[in-house]
LOKOLLUM-13797 format. One record per residue (C-alpha): residue in three letters; x, y, z. Coordinates in steps of 0.5 Angstrom, whole numbers, padded with zeros to 4 digits, always signed. Each point is the difference from the previous one (the first is absolute). Layout:
// residues N
ALAXYZ ...
END
This chain:
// residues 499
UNK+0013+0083-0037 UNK-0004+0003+0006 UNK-0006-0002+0003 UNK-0004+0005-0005 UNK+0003-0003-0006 UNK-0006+0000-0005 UNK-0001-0006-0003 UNK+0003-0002-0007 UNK-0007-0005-0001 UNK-0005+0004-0005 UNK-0005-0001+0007 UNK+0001+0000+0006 UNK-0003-0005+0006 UNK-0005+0005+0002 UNK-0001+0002-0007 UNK-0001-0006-0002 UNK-0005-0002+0007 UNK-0005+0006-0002 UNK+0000-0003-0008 UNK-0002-0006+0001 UNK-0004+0001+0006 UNK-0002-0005+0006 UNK+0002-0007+0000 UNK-0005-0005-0002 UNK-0001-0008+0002 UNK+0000-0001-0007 UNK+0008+0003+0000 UNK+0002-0004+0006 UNK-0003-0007-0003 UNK+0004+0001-0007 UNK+0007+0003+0004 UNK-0002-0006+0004 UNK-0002-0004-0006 UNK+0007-0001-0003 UNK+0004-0002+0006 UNK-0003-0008-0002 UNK+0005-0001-0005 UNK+0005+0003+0005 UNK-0003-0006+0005 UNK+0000-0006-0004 UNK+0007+0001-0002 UNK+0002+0002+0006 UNK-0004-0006+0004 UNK+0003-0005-0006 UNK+0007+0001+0001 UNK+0000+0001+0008 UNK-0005-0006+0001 UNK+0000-0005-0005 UNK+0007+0001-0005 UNK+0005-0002+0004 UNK-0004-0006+0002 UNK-0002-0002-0007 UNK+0007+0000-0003 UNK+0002-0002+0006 UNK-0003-0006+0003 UNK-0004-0002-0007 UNK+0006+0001-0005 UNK+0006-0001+0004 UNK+0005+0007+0000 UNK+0003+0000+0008 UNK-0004+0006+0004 UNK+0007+0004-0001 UNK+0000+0000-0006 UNK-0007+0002-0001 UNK+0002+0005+0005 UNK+0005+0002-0004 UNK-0004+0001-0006 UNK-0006+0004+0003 UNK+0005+0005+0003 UNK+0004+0001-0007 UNK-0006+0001-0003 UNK-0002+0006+0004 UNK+0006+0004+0001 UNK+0001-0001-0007 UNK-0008+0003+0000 UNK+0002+0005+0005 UNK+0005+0003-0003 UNK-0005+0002-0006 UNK-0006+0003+0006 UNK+0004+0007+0001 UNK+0000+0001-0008 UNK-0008-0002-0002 UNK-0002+0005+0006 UNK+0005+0005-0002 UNK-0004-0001-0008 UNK-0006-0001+0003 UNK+0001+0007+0003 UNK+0001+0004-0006 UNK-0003-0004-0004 UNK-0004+0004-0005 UNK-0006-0003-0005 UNK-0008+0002+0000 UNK-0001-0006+0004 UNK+0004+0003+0006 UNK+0006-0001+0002 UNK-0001-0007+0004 UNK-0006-0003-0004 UNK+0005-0002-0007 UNK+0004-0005+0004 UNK-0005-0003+0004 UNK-0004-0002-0006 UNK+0006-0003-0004 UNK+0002-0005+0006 UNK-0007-0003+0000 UNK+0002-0005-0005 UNK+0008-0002+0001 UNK-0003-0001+0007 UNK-0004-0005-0001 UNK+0004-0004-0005 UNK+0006+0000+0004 UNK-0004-0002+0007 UNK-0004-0006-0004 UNK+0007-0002-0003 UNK+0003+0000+0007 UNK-0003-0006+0002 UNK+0001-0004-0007 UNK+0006+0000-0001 UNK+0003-0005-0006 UNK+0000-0008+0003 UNK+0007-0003-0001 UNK+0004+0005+0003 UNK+0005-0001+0005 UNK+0002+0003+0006 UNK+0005+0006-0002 UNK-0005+0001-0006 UNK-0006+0000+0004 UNK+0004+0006+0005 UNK+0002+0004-0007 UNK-0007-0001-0002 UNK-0003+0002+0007 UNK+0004+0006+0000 UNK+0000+0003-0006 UNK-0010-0001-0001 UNK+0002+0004+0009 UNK+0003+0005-0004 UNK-0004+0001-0005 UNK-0007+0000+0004 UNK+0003+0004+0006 UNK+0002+0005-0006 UNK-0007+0000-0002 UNK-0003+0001+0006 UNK+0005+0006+0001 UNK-0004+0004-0005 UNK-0006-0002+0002 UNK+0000+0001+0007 UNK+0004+0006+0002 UNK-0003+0005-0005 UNK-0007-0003+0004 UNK+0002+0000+0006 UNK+0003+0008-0001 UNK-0007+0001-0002 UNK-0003+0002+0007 UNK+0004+0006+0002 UNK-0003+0002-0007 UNK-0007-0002+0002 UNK+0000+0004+0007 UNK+0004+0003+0005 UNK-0005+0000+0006 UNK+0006-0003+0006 UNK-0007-0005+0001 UNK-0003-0001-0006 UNK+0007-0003-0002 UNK-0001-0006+0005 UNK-0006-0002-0002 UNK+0003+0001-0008 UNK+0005-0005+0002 UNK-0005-0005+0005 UNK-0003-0001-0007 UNK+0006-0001-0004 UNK+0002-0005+0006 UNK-0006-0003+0000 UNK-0001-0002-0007 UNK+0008-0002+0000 UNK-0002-0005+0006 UNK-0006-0003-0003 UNK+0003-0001-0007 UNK+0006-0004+0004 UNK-0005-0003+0005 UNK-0005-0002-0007 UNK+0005-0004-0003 UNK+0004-0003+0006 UNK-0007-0004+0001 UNK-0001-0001-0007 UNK+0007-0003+0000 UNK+0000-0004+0006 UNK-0009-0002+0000 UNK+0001-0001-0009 UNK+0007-0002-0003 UNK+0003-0002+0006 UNK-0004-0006+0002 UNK+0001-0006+0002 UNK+0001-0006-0003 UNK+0002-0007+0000 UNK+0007+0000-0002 UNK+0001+0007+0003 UNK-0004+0000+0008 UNK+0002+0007+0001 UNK-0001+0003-0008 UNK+0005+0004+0001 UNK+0005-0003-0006 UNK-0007+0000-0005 UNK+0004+0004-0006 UNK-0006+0001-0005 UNK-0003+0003+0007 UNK+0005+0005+0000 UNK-0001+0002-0008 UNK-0008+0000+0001 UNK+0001+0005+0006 UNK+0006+0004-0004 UNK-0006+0001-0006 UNK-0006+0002+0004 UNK+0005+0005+0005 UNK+0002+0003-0008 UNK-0006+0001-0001 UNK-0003+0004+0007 UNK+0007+0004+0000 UNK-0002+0003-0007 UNK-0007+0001+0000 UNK+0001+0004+0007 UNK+0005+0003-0002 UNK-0004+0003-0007 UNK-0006+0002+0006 UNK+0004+0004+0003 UNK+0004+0003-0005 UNK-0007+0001-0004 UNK-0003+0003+0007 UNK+0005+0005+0002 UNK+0001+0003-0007 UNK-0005+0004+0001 UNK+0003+0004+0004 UNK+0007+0001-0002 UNK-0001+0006-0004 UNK-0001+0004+0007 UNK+0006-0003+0002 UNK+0007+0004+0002 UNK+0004+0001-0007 UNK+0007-0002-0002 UNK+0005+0006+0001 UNK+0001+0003-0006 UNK+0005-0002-0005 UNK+0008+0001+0002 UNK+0007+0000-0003 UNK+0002-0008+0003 UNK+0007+0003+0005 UNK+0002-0006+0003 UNK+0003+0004+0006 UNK-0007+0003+0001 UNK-0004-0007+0000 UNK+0004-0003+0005 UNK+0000+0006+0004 UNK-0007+0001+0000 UNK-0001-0008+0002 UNK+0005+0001+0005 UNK-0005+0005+0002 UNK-0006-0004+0000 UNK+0003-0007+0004 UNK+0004+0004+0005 UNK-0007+0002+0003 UNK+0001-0002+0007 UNK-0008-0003+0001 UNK+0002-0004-0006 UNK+0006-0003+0002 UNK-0003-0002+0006 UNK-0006-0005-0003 UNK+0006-0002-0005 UNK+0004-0003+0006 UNK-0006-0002+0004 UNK-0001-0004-0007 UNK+0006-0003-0001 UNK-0002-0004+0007 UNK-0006-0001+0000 UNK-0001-0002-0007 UNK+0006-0005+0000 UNK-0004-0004+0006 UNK-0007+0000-0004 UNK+0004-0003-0006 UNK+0003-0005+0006 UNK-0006-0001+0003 UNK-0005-0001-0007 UNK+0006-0005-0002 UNK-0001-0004+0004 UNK-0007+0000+0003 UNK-0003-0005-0006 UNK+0005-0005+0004 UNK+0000+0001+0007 UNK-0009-0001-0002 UNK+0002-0007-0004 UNK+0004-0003+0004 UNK+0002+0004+0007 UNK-0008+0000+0001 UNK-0001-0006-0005 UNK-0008+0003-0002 UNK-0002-0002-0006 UNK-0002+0003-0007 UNK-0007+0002+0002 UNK+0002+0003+0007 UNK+0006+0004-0003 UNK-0006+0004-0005 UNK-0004-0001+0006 UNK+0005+0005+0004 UNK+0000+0005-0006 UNK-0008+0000-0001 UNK+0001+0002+0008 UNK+0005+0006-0003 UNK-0005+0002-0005 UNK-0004+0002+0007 UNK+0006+0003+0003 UNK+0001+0005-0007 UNK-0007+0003+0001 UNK+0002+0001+0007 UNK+0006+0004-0002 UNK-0004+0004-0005 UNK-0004+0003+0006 UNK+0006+0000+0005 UNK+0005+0002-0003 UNK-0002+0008-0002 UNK-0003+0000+0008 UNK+0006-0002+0004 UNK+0004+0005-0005 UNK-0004+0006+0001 UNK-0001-0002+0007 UNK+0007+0000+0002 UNK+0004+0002-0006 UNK+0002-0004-0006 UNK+0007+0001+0004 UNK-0002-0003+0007 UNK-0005-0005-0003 UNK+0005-0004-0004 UNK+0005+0000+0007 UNK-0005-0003+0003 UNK-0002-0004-0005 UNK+0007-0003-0001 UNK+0001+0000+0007 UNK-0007-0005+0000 UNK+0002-0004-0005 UNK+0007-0001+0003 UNK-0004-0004+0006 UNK-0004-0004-0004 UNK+0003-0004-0005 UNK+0005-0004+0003 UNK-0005-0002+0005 UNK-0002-0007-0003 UNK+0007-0002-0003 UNK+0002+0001+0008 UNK-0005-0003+0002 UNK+0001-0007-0004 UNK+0007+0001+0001 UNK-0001-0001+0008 UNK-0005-0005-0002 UNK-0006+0005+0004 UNK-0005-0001-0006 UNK-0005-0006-0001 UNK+0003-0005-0006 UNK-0001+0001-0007 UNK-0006-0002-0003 UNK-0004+0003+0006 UNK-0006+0004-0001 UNK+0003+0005+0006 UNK+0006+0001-0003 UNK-0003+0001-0007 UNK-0004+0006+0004 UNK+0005+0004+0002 UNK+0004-0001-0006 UNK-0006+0003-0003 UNK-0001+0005+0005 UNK+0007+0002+0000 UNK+0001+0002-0008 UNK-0007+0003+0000 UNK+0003+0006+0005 UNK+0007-0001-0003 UNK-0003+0002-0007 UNK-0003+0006+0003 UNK+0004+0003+0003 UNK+0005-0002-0006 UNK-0003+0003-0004 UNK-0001+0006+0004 UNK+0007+0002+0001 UNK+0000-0001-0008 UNK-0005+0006+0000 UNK+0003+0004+0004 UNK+0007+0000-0003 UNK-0002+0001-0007 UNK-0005+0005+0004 UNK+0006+0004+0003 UNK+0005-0001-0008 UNK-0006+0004-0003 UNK+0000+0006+0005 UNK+0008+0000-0002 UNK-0002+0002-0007 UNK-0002+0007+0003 UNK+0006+0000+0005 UNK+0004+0000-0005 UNK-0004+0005-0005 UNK+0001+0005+0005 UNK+0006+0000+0001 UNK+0003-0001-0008 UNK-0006+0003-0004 UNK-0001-0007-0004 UNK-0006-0005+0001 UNK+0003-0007-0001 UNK-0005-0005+0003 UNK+0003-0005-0005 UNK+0006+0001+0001 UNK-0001-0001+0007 UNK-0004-0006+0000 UNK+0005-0004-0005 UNK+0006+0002+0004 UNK-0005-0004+0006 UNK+0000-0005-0004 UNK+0006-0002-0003 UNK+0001+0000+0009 UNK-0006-0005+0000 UNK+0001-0004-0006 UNK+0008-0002+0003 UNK-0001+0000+0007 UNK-0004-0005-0002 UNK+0003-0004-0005 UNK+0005+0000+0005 UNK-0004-0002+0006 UNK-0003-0006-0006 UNK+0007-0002+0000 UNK+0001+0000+0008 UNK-0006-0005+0000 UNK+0004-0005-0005 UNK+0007+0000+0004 UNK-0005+0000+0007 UNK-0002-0006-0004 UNK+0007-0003-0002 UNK+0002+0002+0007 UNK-0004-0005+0003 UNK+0000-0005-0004 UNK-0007+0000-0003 UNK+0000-0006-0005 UNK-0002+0001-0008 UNK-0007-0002-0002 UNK-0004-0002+0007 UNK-0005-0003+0001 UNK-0005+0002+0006 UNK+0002-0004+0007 UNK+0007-0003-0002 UNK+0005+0007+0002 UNK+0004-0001+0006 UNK-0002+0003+0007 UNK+0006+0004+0001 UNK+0000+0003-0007 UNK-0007+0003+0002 UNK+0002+0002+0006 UNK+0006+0003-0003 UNK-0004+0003-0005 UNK-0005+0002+0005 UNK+0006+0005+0004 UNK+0004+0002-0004 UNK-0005+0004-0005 UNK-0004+0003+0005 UNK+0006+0003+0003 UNK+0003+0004-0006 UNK-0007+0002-0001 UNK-0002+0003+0006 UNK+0008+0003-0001 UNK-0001+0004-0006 UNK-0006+0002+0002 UNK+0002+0003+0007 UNK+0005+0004-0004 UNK-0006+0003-0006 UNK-0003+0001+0007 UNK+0004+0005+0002 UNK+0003+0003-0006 UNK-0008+0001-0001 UNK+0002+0006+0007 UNK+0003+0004-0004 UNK-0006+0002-0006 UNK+0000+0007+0001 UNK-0007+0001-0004 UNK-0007+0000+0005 UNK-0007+0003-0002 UNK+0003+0008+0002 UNK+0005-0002-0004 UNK-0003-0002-0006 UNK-0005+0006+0000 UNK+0004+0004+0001 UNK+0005-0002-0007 UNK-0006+0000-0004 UNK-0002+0008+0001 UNK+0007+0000-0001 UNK+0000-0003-0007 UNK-0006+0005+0000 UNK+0002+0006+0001 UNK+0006-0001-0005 UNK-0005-0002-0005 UNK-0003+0007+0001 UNK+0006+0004-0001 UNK+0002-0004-0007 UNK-0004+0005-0004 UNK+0002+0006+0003 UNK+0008-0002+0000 UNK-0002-0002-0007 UNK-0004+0006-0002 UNK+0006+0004+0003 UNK+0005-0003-0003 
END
């Protein structure tokens, strides 16, 4: 189609823009609301799962690895679908709304039995069972989470406005990780005479399983219950058709060949792979690298809750100072500097020893600045994914915000399944033993561990880094594609009336 295309939705962006009015704060705080479940669950299996089946019941990091990448592209093979549904979609609840309600339940039910699983198993029965209840929660989440996150294409188009949409969305997903990060390692992790590091308590695990449950289901019937007043002003689903299957895949063609699109997904398939290697073995470079306590680990996390509300203000300023585009380079261009500084440092023996209160200083200090700027390069690429929603409206008549956001995913979620199985086999491959306990691994393999990890992860970033060069949409851009969506609303009636 032509870059007049009419829409195929029963309301078009600017439509939808004029009904439902101004943004409000309320709005931005139920969007943001929803993304807690998101953060628990996302803080859970990148922090504490592999250390949980792990260290305290015995499966080889690789084969934990394994089960967690397993899961999730099994899991991201399903987003494109949820989104697509969730696009077309028809009910008085919305087109969105009806599958964020029904994961409520299966999400809290399948996550507390994560952390539960039956006693008496052996090894190959345990992976069977951690893959299976990974599959199950991934799929639940997908049903929640993508049709949720769609949501703020619906709820603005204003090329700033979206990024402070997302600020709130971040903000929320980090607190509730961060939350529930202390309260596992301060509450159910403590430790104990027969487990110093409490890392290996199992009735810790099952109590933190059952209160994240809870946390997860009721932010999740927040936000669905306070977005849902304004779903009826939202784009409807296009009219019903005749299923052609060469047509379908044709317009989906059409759809992902965006050229805005396909940069952020490659920049992704890079980026999102070293996060999953990073988060996998961050818990393990704190524990035993670092040798911090229980209380310090929650400490550097309460640290984070400081570096979230930072983001929350930071990261709309800086993309509407440079551009959601150029802040993210220099964003990930920061961030590429900084985080490998104390791993080297300790590797060339330049920093004071364990247990020293300046050593624990600039470990605080560098993951306060680090959390920030994380965060805010996560802002801006979902940011620059919403503006694609627009590109390709104009382009193809088609609103598929939720399409859009499944497919960004399904990039997200196997990337980094994939970067959790790298962080196993860096674990393998430098020999690190099974159930450690805190002071007893070799020199060399930290020391290992502290070279190898950082750089695969200052590579893959390089490479998002500049597949991110290529991201065509700026703030003329995208302007300039809403009044093209505009205008092609304005003529749908006169070209229907002649017809």
């Amino acid at each position: 189609m032509s870059g007049a295309a009419s829409l195929s939705s029963g309301a078009t962006p600017m439509a939808v823009a004029a009904a439902i009015g101004r943004a409000t704060l309320f709005d931005k705080l139920a969007y943001g609301v929803g993304s807690i479940a998101y953060g628990v669950k996302d803080n859970g299996f990148s922090v504490l799962l592999l250390l949980f089946y792990n260290q305290a019941l015995g499966l080889s990091a690789q084969s934990v690895g394994l089960a967690i990448m397993i899961a999730l592209v099994v899991d991201a093979c399903v987003d494109p679908v949820v989104g697509n549904w969730s696009d077309n979609f028809r009910s008085r609840l919305g087109r969105r709304h009806p599958f964020m309600y029904a994961a409520a339940v299966p999400i809290a039910v399948s996550y507390y039995f994560l952390w539960n699983p039956p006693s008496g198993l052996g090894e190959p029965a345990l992976l069977t069972y951690l893959i299976g209840i990974s599959i199950v929660i991934r799929l639940c989440i997908t049903f929640y989470e993508i049709p949720s996150s769609a949501l703020v294409a619906d709820m603005t188009h204003d090329y700033d406005e979206r990024t402070s949409f997302l600020s709130y969305r971040y903000f929320f997903g980090w607190i509730g990780g961060l939350a529930m990060g202390v309260v596992a390692f301060s509450v159910f992790l403590r430790p104990s005479a027969d487990d110093p590091s409490g890392q290996l308590n199992l009735q810790g695990y099952a109590n933190y399983g059952l209160v994240a449950s809870l946390l997860m289901f009721a932010a999740i019937m927040v936000s669905s219950l306070g977005t849902q007043r304004r779903a009826a002003a939202f784009p409807k689903p296009p009219p019903r058709r005749r299923f052609v299957l060469r047509r379908s895949v044709r317009e989906l063609w059409e759809t992902l060949s965006n050229r805005a699109f396909g940069v952020l997904f490659l920049a992704g398939v890079f980026s999102f792979a070293a996060a999953g290697i990073a988060a996998s073995v961050l818990t393990y470079f704190r524990i035993y690298f670092w040798e911090l306590t229980g209380d310090q680990i929650s400490f550097l996390m309460v640290g984070n809750f400081a570096s979230v509300f930072v983001a929350l203000f930071f990261a709309p300023r800086i993309g509407r100072a440079l551009g959601k585009k150029r802040a993210y380079m220099v964003l990930a261009a920061t961030y590429m500097s900084l985080s490998p500084l104390l791993y080297l440092g300790r590797v060339f023996d330049l920093l004071p020893a364990n247990g020293s209160p300046v050593l624990y200083a600039l470990l605080f200090g560098q993951s306060f600045f680090v959390t920030i700027i994380v965060i805010s390069i996560g802002v801006m690429g979902a940011a620059m994914m919403a503006d694609v929603v627009e590109d390709s409206a104009a382009k193809t008549g088609r609103h598929n915000a939720g399409l859009f956001f499944a497919t960004n995913t399904f990039m997200l979620k196997s990337m980094s399944g994939v970067g959790v199985f790298g962080g196993g086999l860096i674990l393998s491959f430098v020999n690190f033993p099974q159930q450690a306990r805190r002071g007893s691994v070799p020199v060399d393999v930290l020391n290992q561990l502290a070279i190898i990890e950082p750089l695969i992860i200052f590579g893959l970033q390089a490479v998002a880094l500049l597949c991110i060069l290529a991201y065509p949409i700026t703030r003329a851009v995208h302007e300039n594609n809403v009044r093209k969506v505009r205008d092609a609303a304005a003529q749908k009636p006169l070209a229907e009336a002649a017809a």
